[in-house]
N, C-alpha and C positions, 0 to 999 in steps of 0.2 A: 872564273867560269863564265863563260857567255850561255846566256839563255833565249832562245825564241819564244815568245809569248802569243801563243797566236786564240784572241779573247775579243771578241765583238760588244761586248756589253762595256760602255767607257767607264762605269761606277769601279766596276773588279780589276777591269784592266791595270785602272790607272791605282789602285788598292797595291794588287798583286808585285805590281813593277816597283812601287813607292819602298815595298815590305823588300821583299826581296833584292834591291839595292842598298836597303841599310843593311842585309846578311850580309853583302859584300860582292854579288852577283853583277855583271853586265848583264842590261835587258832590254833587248828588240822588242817594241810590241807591233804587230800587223792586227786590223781587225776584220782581213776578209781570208776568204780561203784559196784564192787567185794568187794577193800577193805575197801570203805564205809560202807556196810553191817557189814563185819566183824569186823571192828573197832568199831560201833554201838551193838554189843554182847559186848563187853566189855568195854566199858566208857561209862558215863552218859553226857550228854550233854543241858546245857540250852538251845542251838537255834543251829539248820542245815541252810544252805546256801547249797544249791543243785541244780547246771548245770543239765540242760538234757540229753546234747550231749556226755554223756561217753563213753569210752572204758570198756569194760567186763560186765557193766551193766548198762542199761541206766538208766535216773534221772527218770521216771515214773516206771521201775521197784524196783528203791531205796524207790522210794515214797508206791509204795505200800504195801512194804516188812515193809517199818514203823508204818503205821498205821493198817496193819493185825495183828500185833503185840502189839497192842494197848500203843505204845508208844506218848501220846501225846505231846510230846516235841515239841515246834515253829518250822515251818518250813517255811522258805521262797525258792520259787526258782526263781533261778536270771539267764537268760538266753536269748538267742539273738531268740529265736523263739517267734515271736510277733503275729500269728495271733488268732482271737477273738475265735476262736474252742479248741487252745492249751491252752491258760487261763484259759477257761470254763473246758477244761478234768484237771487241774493243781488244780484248786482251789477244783473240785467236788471231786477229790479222796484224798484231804485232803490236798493238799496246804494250811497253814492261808494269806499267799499273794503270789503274782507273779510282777517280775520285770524283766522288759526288760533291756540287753545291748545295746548300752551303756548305764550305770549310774551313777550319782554325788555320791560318797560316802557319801554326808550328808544326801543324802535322805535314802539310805541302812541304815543308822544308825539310824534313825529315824522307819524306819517299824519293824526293828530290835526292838528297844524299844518298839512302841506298841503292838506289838503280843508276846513279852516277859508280858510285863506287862498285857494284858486281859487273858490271859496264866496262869496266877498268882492269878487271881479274881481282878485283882485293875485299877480302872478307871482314879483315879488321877495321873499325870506324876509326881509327886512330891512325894518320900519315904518319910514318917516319920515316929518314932515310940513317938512323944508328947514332946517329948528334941529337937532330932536331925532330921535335914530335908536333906534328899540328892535328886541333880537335876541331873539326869541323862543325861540330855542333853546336861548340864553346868560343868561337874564335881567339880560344889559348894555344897559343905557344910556348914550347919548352926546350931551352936551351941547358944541360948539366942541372945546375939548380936554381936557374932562373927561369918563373916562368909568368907570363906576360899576357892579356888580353891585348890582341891586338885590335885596331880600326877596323873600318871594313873595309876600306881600300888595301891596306897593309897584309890585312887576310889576304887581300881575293892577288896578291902578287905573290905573296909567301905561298900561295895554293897552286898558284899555275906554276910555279918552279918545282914543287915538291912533287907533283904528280906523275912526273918522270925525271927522278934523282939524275946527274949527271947530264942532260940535253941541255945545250946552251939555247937561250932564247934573245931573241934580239929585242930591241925598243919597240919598235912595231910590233912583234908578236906579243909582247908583255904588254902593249896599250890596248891590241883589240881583245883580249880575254880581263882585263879589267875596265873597258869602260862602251857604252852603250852608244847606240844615235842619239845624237842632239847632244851628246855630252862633253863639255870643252875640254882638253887637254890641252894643260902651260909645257912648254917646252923643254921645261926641266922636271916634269912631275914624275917620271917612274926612277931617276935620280934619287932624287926627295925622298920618296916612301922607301929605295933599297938603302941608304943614309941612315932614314929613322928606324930600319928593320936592322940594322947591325949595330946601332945605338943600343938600342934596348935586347937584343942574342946575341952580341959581340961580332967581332970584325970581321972575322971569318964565316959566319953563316951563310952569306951571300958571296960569290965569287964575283971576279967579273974577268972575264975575256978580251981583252982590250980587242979593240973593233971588231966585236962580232956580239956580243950581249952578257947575260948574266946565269949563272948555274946556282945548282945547291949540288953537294958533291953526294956521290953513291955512299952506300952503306958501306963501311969499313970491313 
């Protein structure tokens, strides 16, 4: 899952992105509201996290710039302005939630997950595609009767595959949904982690495509 982070205070930013990378997330952070927009022209993103309070543009002019554009991408905003007027304007111009600072990062991770996931069409918190079950909340996997806490790398691969059973994805697409700017990529690393994710769910969990990328197969 790639995330936009769009958070002007450096303390939370750099908090939030630190947290949410060990869950196993890619994380852009921007901290104005200019190069929010801009940056959103050219990356795709599973879920925004958007401050109000920015510099160059504020978070309800970012918010409306997203959805006039008919981006439905999850958006949460997460922001110290708490009264029941600003929720009510946050939610109606197409907030999917609102959270106040301060917050426990397990609860952000948590709303994170549901509005990714009714975002998606799926009700149940539990991925499966009829073999494999992944818990998002647990970073467990379960293969028959093996079941396994995976990495957070290893997660955030096993998650971009399972979120649409049978789409093949290629190397490139499996690098930019698990790994952020500034973040190095060895040239054999989503190798590595689909190796160590058939290691430990067997050989068949992960398909591959010969020159074209990797799948998890449909529900039987």
């Amino acid at each position: 899952m790639r995330v936009l982070l769009v958070e002007d205070d450096r303390m939370i930013g750099e908090s939030v992105q630190n947290e949410l990378r060990d869950g196993g997330y890619a994380v852009d952070w921007v901290r104005d509201g200019k190069l929010a927009l801009t940056t959103l022209n050219t990356h795709v993103y599973d879920a925004i996290l958007l401050d109000l309070g920015l510099p160059g543009a504020d978070g309800f002019a970012v918010l409306r710039a997203v959805r006039s554009g008919a981006n439905h991408v999850p958006l949460i905003i997460v922001t110290a302005r708490d009264s029941v007027d600003e929720r009510i304007r946050g939610l109606d111009e197409g907030a999917d939630d609102y959270l106040i600072k301060p917050f426990d990062i397990s609860e952000l991770k948590a709303r994170m997950r549901a509005v990714i996931r009714r975002r998606g069409g799926q009700a149940a918190p539990i991925m499966s595609n009829g073999v494999l079950t992944l818990d998002p909340a647990t970073r467990e996997a379960t293969s028959g009767d093996i079941a396994i806490r995976l990495s957070s790398r290893e997660f955030a691969l096993l998650q971009a595959l399972m979120i649409r059973p049978g789409a093949i994805l290629s190397r490139a697409e499996i690098e930019d949904r698990i790994y952020g700017w500034n973040e190095e990529v060895e040239s054999n690393a989503v190798e590595f982690l689909i190796h160590s994710l058939r290691k430990k769910l067997g050989a068949t969990a992960i398909k591959n495509v010969r020159g074209v990328g990797w799948m998890v197969s449909k529900q039987p």
